[in-house]
N, C-alpha and C positions, 0 to 999 in steps of 0.2 A: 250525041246530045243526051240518051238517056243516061250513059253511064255519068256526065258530066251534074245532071240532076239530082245522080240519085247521091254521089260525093256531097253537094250541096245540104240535100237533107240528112244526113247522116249529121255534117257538123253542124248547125242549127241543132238538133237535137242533144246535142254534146254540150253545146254552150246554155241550151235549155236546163239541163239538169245539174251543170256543174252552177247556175245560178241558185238552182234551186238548192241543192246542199248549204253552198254558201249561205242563203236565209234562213237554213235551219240550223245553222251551226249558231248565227248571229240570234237567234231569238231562245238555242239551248242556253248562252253567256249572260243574255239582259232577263232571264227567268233566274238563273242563278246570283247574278250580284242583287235581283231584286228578293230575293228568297234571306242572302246574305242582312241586307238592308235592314228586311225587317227581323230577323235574328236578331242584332244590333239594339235596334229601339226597343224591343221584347226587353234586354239584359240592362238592371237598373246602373243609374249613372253615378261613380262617385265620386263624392262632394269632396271639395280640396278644405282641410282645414289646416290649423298651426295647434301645435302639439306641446306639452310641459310633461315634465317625470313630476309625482308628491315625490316632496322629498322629507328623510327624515335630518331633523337641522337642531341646535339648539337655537332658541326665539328667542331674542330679547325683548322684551314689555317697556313700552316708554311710554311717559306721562306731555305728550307736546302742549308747548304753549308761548306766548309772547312773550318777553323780558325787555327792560330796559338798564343799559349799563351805567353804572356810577361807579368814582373814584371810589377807591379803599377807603381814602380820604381827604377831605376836600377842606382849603383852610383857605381864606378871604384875608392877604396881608394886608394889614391898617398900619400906622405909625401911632407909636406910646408916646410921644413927644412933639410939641412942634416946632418949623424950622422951615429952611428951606431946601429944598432938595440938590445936595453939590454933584452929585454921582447916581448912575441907574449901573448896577451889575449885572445884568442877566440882557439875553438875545427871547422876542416873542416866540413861542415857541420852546424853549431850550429843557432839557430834561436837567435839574437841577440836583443837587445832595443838599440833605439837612446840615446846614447851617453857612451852605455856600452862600455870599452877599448879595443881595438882591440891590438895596440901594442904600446912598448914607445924606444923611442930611448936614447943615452945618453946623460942628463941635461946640465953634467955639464959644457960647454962651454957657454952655455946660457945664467946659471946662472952668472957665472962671468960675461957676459956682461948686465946682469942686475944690480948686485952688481955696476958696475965700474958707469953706469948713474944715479947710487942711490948717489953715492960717490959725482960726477962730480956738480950734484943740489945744493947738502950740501953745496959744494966750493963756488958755484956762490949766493946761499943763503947768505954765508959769506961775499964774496964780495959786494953783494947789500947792507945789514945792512951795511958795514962799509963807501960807499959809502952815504947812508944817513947822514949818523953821519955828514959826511963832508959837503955836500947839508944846513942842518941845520946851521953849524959853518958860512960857506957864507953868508948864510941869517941875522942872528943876525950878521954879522959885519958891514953889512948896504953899507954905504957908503964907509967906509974903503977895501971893500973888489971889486974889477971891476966887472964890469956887464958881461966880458966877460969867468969870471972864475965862474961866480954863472951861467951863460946858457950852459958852459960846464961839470959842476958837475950834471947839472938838463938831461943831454944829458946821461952821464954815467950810473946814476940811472937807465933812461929808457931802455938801451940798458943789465942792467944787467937783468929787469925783463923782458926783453923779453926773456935772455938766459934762464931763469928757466926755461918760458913755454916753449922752446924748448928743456932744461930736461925733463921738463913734460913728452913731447911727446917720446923722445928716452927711456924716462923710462916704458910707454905705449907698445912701439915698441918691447923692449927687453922681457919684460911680455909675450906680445903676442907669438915671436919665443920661447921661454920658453915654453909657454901652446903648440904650437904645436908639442913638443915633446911627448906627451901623444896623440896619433892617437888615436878619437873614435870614434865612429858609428854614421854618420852625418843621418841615417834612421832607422828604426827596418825593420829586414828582414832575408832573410838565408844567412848565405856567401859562398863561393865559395871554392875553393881551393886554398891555402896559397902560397904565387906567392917568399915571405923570409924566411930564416931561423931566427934564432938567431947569430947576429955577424956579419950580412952581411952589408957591406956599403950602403948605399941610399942616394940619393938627389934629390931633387926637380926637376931638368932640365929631371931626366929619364921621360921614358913614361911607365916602368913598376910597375906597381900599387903592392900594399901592398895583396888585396884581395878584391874584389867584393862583393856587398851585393845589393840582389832582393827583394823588399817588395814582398809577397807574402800574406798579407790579408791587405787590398783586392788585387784581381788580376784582371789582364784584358785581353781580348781575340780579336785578330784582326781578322778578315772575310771580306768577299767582299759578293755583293747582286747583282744580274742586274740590269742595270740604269734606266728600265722602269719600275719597281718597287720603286721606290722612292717615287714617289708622295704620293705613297700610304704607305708606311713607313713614310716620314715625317707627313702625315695627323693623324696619328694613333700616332705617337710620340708626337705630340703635343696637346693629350689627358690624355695620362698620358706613363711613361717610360713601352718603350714593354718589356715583357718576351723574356730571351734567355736562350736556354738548348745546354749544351755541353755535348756531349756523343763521346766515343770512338770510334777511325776512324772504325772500325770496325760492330758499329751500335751497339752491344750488352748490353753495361753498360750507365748510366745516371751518368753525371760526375757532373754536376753540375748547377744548376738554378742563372742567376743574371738577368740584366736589361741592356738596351742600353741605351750607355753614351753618345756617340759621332756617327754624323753623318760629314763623311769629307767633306771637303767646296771642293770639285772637283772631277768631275768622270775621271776616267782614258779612254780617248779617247783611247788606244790603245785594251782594252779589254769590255772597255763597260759597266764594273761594278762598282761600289761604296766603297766604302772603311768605314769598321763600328766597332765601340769600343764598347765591350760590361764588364760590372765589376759583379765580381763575390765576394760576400765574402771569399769562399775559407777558412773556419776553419777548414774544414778538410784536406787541403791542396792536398788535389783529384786534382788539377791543379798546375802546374810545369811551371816553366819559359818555352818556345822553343817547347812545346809540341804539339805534331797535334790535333788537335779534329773537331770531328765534330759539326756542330751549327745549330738549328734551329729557326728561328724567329719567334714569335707568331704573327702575322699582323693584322689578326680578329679572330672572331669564327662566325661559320653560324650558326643562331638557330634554331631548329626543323627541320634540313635538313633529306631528306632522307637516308640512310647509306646501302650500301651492304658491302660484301668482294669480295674482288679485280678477284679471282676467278671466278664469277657469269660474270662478263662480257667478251666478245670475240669478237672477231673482223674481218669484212668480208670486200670484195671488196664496201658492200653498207652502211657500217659505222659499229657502234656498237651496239649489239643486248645481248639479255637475255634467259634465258628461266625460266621459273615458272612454277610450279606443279598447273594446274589447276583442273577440275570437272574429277570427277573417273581415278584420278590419270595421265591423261594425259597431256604433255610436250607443253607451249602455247610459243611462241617466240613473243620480246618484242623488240621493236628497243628504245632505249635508247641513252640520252645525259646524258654525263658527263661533271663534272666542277674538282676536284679538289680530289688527290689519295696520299694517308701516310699511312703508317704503317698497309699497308693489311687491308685498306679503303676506300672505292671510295665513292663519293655522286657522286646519279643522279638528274639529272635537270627534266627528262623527262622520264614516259616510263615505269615509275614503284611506287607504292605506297607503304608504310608500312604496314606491317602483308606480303605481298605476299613470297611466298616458292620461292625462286631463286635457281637453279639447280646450284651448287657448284664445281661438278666432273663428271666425267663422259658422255658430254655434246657430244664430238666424236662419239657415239651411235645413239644419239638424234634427232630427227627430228620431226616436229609438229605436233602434235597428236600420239607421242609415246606413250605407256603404259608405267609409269616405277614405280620401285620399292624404295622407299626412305629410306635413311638413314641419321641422324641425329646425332650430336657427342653429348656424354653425358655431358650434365650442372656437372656432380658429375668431378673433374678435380684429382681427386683421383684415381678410376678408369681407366678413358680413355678409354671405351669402345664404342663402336657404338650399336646405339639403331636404331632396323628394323621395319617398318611402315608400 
């Protein structure tokens, strides 16, 4: 019995101690991950941002602003004659050539007053030969015949050839009313919508036209500039014709690349701006008479400026500043000058140099000498993915 007790206590003591280890093993592991822990929260946290290189670029300077497009040139066909309309040549719509037939009215009153001055010459033809005959008879009678009947037969003569050349003329006249019953395309352009039918009476005194026709290549686009930018447009115009880009009011499509034509001889005192023609070839007919667009002038280009995106800069009560990923990843603020911003592009004058990491996103975290964590958009534009740093 005693030996049997004291086996008893012996393991009881065994299982005593191997408990007891075990708790001190488990409380040397929850001092350590707690030691860990707060290492951790001690070591500061960094901030994820989106990251750009400056780069050095050459800038283009553009002068943007609103336009509206107008035909090269725009003609309003009337009829020179009246009559009634026998024929319409053209489809609404249709892109026409100078002197393709638009419409013809009916001849034939025309013609008969063509015919009738064709007739009337013949006559007076007649009469002058016969008048000679007699001019000659006076003269070979010499003496026998009075001087006052040979200055009056020489007097006839001339008055018959004057009437020819005033056939001449009424026969020219009658032609011409004749030709204008064949209305044609005094431009090449599109036309409009067909303002007659067939059958409908017209005449000259109306003011409603036959149908309209807009050149439309080339085409031209009218805009306004501010006036204290002239100088500097004229300077640059009279180096060779600037670039103009017409894109959709809406900024998203490139409508079309021409040159400035015209600079108007007066600013509008009431608004302050300049009045500017810019022509466009227009063969793909991407520009429309009356259409909105938008316009940008090309003025200069700045060469090897510096370039960020438009994002990188922000703006405080003490002007405008940067921030750049500098040495072990910490956030350096940059007060910077700017000159000139397009198309989620800004140059700086001041404050920043090319290669430097400008902090892109994220910048509301930021403070100088933050720790942060970069991210860069992927060059593959397939993907689109973000690449972490």
């Amino acid at each position: 019995m005693k030996k049997s007790r004291t086996i008893w206590w012996m393991l009881l003591l065994v299982v005593i101690g191997g408990a007891g280890y075990l708790g001190w093993q488990h409380y040397q592991a929850s001092e350590a991950a707690k030691s860990a822990q707060q290492a951790a929260a001690a070591r500061p946290k960094a901030v994820p941002v989106s990251t750009a290189p400056a780069e050095k670029a050459d800038f283009p300077v553009y002068l943007t602003g609103l336009g509206t497009v107008q035909g090269f040139n725009t003609v309003q066909v009337r009829t020179r004659v009246d009559g009634q309309i026998d024929k319409v040549g053209f489809q609404e719509g249709q892109l026409v050539k100078q002197g393709d037939l638009l419409a013809e009215i009916d001849p034939r009153p025309f013609q008969a007053a063509l015919d009738q001055a064709k007739a009337k010459k013949a006559q007076d033809e007649a009469n002058l030969a016969n008048a000679n005959l007699d001019l000659q008879r006076y003269t070979k009678l010499g003496e026998f015949a009075t001087r006052q009947q040979t200055d009056t037969q020489r007097s006839t003569v001339a008055q018959l050839t004057a009437q020819i050349a005033a056939d001449d003329a009424a026969i020219a006249n009658a032609q011409t009313q004749l030709d204008y019953t064949q209305i044609k395309a005094p431009i090449s352009g599109v036309v409009g919508l067909r303002q007659v039918d067939i059958g409908n009476i017209v005449n000259a005194a109306t003011q409603t036209g036959i149908v309209s026709i807009a050149q439309v290549e080339p085409i031209a686009v009218i805009f306004t500039a501010p006036e204290d930018q002239l100088p500097y447009i004229s300077e640059a115009q009279a180096v060779s014709p600037l670039k103009v880009i017409a894109i959709t009011t809406d900024g998203k499509k490139v409508l079309a690349e021409g040159k400035l034509a015209v600079i108007n001889n007066q600013v509008d005192t009431t608004s302050g701006t300049i009045r500017l023609k810019a022509v466009f070839d227009n063969k793909n007919h991407a520009l429309w008479p009356g259409q909105s667009v938008s316009t940008r002038l090309l003025v200069k280009t700045l060469k090897d400026a510096t370039v960020v995106p438009d994002d990188a800069i922000q703006h405080s009560t003490n002007g405008l500043y940067a921030y750049t990923v500098g040495k072990d990843n910490k956030a350096e603020l940059h007060k910077v000058k700017v000159s000139y911003s397009i198309d989620g592009r800004t140059v700086v004058d001041e404050g920043l140099t090319p290669g430097d990491q400008v902090i892109t996103g994220g910048q509301f975290k930021v403070q100088p000498g933050t720790l942060v964590s970069t991210a860069v958009a992927s060059t593959d534009a397939a993907q689109g993915k973000v690449r972490q740093e």
